[in-house]
N, CA, C and O atoms as a printed pandas DataFrame, in Angstrom:
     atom_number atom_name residue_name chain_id  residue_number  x_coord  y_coord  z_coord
0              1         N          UNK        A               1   12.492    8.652   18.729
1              2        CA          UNK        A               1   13.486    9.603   19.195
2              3         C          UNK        A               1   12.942   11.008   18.939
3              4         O          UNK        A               1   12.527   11.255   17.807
4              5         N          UNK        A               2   12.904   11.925   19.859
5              6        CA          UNK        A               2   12.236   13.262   19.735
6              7         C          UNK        A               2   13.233   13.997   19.083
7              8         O          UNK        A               2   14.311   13.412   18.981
8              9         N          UNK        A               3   13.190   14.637   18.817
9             10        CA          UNK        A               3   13.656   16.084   18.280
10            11         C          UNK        A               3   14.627   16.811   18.762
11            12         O          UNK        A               3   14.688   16.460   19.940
12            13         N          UNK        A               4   15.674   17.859   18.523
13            14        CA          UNK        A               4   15.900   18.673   19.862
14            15         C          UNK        A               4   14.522   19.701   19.896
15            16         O          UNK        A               4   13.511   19.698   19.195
16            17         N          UNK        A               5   14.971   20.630   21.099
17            18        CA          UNK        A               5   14.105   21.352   21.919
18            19         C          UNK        A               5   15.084   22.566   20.475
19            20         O          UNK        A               5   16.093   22.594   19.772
20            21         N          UNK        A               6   13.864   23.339   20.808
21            22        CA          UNK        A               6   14.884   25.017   20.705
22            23         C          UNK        A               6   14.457   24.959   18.677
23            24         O          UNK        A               6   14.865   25.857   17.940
24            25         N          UNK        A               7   13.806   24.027   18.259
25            26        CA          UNK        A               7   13.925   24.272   17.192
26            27         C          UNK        A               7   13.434   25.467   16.335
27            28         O          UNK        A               7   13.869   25.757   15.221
28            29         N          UNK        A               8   12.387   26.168   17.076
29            30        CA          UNK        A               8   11.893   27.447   16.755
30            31         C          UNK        A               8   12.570   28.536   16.381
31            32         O          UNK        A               8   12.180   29.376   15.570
32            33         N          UNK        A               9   13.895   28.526   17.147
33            34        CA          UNK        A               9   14.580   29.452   17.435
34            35         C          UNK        A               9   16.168   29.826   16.639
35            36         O          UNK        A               9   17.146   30.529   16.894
36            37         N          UNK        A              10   15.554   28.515   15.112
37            38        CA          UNK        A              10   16.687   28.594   14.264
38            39         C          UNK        A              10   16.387   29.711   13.400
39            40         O          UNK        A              10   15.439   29.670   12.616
40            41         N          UNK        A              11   17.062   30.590   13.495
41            42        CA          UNK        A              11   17.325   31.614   12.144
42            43         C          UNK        A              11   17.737   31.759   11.148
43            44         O          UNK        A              11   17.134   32.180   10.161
44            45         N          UNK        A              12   18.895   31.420   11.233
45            46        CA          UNK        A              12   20.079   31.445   10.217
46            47         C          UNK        A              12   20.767   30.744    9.903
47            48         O          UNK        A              12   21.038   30.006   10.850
48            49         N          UNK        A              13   21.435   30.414    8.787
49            50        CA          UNK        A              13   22.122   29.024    8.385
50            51         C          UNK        A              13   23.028   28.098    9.374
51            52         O          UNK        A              13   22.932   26.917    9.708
52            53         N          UNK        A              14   24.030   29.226    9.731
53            54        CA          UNK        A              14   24.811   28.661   11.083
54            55         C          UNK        A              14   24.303   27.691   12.463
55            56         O          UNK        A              14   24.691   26.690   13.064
56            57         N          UNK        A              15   23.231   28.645   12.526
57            58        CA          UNK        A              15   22.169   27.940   13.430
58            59         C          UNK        A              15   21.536   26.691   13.247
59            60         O          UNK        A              15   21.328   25.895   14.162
60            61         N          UNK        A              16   21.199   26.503   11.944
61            62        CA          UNK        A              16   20.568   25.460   11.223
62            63         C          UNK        A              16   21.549   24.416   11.281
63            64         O          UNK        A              16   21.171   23.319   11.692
64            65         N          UNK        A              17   22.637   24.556   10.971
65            66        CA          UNK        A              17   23.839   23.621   10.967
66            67         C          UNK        A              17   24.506   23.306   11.984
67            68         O          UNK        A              17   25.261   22.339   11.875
68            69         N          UNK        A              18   24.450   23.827   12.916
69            70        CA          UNK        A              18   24.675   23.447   14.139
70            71         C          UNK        A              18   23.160   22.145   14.702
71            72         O          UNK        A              18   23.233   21.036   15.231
72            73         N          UNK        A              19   22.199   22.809   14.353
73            74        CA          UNK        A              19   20.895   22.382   14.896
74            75         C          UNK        A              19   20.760   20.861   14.465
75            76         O          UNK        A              19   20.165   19.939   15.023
76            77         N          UNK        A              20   21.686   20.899   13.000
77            78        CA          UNK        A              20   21.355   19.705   12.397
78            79         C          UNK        A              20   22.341   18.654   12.981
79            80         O          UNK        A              20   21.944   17.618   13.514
80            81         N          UNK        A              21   23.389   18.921   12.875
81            82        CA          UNK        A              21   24.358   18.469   13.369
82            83         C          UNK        A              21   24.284   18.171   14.658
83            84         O          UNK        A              21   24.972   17.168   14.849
84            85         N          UNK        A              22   23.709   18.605   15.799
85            86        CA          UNK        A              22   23.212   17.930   17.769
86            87         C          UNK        A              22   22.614   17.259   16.817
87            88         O          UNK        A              22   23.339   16.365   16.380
88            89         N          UNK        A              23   21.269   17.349   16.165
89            90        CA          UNK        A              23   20.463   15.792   16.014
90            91         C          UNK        A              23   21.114   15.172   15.288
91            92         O          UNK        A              23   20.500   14.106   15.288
92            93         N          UNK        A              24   22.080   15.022   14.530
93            94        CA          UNK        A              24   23.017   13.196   14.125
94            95         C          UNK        A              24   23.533   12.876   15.430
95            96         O          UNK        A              24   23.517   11.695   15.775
96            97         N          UNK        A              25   23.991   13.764   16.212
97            98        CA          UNK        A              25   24.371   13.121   17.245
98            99         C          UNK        A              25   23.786   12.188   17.865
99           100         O          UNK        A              25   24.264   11.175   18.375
100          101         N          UNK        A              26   22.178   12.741   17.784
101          102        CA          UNK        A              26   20.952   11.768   18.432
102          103         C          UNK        A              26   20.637   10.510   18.000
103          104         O          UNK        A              26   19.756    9.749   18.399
104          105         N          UNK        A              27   21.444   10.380   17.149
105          106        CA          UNK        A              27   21.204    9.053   16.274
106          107         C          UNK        A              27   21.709    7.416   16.898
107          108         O          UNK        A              27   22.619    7.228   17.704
108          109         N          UNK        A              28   20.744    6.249   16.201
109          110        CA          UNK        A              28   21.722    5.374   16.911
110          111         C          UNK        A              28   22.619    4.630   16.788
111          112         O          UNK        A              28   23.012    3.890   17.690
112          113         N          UNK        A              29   23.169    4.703   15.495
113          114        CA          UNK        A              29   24.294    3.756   14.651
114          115         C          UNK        A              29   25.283    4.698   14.131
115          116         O          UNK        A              29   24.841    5.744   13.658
116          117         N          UNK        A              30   26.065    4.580   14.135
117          118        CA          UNK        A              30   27.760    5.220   13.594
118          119         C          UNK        A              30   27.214    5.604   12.203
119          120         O          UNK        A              30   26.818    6.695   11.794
120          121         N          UNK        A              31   27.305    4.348   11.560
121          122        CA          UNK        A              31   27.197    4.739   10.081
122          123         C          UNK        A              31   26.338    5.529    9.714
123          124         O          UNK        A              31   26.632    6.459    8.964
124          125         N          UNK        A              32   25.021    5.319   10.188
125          126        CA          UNK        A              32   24.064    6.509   10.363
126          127         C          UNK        A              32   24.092    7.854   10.409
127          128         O          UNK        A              32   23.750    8.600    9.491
128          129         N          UNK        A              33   24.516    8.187   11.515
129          130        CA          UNK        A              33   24.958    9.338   12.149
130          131         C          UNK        A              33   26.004    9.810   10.655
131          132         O          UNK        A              33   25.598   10.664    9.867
132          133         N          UNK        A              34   27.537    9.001   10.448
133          134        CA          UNK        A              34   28.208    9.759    9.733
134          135         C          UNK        A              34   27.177    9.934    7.957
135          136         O          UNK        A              34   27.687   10.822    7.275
136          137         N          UNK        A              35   26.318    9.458    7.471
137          138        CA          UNK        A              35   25.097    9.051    6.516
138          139         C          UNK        A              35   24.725   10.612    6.742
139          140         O          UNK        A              35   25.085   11.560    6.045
140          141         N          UNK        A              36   23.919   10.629    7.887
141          142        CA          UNK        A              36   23.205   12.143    7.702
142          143         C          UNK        A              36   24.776   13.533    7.996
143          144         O          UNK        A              36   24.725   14.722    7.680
144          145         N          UNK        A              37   25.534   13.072    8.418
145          146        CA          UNK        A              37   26.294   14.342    8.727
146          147         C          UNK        A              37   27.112   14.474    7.603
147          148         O          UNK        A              37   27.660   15.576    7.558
148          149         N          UNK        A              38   27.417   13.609    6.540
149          150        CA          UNK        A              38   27.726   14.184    5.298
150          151         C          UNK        A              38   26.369   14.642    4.615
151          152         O          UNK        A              38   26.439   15.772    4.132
152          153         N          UNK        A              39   24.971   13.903    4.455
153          154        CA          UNK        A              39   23.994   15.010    3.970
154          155         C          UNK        A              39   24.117   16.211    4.501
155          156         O          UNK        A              39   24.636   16.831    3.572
156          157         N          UNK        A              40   23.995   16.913    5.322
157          158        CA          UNK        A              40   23.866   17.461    6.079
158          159         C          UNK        A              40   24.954   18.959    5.181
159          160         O          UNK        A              40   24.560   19.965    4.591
160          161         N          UNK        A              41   26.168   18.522    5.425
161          162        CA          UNK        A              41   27.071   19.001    4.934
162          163         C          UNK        A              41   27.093   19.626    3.077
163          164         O          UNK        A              41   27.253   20.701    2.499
164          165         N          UNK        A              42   26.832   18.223    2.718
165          166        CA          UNK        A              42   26.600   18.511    1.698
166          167         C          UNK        A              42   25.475   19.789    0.901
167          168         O          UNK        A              42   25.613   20.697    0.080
168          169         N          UNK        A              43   24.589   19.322    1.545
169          170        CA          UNK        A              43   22.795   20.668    1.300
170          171         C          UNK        A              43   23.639   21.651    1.366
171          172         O          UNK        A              43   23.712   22.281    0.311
172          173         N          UNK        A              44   24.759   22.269    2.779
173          174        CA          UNK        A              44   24.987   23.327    2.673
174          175         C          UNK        A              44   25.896   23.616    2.126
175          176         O          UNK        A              44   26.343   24.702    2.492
176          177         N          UNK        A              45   26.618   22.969    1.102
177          178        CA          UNK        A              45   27.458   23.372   -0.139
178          179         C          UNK        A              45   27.086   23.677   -1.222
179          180         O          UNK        A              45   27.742   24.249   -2.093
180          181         N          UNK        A              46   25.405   23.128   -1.285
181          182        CA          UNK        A              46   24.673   22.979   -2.534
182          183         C          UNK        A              46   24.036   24.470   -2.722
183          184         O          UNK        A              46   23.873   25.138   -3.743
184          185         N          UNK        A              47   23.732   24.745   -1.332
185          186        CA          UNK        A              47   22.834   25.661   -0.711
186          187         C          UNK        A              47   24.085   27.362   -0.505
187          188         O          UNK        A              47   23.641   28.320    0.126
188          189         N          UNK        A              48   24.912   27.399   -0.858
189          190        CA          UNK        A              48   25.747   28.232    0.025
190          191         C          UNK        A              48   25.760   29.291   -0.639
191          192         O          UNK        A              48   26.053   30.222    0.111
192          193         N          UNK        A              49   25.518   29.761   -2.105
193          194        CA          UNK        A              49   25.117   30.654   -2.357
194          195         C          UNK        A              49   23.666   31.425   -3.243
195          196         O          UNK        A              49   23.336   32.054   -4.249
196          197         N          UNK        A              50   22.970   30.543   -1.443
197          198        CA          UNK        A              50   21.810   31.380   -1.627
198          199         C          UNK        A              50   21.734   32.495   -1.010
199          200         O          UNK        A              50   22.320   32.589    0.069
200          201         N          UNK        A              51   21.104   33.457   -1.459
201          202        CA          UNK        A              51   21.114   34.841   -0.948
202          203         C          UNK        A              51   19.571   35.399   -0.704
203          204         O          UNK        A              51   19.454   36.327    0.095
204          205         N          UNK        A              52   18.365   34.873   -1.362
205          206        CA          UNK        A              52   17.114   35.514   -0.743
206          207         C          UNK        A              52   16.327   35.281    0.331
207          208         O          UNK        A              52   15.376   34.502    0.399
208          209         N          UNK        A              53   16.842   36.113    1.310
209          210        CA          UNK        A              53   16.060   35.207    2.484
210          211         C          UNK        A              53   14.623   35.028    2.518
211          212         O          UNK        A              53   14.086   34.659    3.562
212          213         N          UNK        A              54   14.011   35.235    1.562
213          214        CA          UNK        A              54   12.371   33.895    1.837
214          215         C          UNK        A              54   12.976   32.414    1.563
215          216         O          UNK        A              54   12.928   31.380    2.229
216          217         N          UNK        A              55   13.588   32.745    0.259
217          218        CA          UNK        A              55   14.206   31.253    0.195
218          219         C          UNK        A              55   14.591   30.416    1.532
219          220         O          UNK        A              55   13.962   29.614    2.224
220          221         N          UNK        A              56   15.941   30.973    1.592
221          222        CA          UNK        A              56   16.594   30.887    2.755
222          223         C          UNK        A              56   15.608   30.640    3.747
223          224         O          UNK        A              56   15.877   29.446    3.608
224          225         N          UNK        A              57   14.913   30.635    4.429
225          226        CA          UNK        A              57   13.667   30.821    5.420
226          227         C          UNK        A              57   12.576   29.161    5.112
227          228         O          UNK        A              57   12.263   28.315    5.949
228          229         N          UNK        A              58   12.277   29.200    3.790
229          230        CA          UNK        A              58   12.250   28.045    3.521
230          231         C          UNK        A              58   12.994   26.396    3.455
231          232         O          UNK        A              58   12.654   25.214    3.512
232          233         N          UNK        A              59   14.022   27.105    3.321
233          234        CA          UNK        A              59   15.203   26.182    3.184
234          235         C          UNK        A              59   14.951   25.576    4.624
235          236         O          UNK        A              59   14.681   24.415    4.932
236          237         N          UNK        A              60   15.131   26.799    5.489
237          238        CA          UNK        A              60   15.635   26.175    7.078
238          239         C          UNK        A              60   14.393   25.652    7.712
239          240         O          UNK        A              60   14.603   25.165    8.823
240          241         N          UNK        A              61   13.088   25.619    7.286
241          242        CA          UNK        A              61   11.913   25.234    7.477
242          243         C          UNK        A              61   12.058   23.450    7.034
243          244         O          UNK        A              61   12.055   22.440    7.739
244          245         N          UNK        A              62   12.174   23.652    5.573
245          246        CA          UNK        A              62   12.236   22.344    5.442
246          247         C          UNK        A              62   13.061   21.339    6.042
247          248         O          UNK        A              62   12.702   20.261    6.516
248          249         N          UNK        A              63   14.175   21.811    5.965
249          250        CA          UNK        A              63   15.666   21.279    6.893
250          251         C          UNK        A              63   14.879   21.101    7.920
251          252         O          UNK        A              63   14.095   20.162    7.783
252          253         N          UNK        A              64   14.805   21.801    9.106
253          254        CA          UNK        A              64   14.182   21.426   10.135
254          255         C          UNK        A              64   12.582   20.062   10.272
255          256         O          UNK        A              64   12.355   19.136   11.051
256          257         N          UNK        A              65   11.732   20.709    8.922
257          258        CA          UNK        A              65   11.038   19.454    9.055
258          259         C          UNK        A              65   11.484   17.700    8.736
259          260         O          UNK        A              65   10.872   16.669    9.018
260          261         N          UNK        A              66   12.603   17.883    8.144
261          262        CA          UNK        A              66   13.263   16.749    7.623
262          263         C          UNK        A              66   13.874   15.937    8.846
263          264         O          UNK        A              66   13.475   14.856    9.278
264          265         N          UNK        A              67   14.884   16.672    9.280
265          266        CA          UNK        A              67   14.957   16.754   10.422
266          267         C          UNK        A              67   14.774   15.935   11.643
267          268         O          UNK        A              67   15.577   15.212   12.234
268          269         N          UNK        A              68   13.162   16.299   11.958
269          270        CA          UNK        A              68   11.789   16.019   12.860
270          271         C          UNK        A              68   11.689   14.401   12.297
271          272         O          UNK        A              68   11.895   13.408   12.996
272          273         N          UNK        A              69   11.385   14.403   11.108
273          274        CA          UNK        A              69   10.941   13.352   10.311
274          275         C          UNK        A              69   12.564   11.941   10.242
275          276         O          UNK        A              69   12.456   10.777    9.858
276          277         N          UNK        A              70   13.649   12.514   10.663
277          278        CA          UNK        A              70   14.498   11.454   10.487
278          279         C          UNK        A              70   14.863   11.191   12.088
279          280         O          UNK        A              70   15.502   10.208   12.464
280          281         N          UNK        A              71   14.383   12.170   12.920
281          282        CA          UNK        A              71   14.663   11.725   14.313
282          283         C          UNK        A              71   13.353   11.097   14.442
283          284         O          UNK        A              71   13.415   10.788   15.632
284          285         N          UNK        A              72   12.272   10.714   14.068
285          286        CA          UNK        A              72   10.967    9.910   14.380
286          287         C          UNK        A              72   11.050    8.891   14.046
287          288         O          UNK        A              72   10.371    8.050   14.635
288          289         N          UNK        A              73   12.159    8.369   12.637
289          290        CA          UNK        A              73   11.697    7.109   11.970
290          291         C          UNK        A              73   12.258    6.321   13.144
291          292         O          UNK        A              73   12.165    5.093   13.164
């Protein structure tokens, strides 16, 4: 299963969470899907008051490679 398109073009957390959230959609089992969309959720509760954006920048890097890596398996 590929990826979405557009992933370059995440900036900002909102973005990221949206981004993450189309790919559970992409998924192919219910339980699955609801599996990553509480991770999903969760990171950004864990995550919510971060404030340095290199961090931040990293964050959405990794997110996104994770991502890549759970729409491939």
């Amino acid at each position: 299963m590929a990826p979405l398109p557009n992933s370059e073009l995440v900036q900002n957390s909102l973005q990221l969470y949206r981004y993450l959230l189309r790919c559970c959609k992409q998924l192919p089992e219910e339980n699955i899907r609801q599996h990553y969309r509480h991770a999903v959720r969760q990171s950004f509760k864990v995550h919510a008051d971060e404030d340095n954006p290199e961090r931040i920048q990293q964050i959405i890097k990794r997110a996104i490679e994770d991502a890549d890596w759970v729409m491939n398996k």
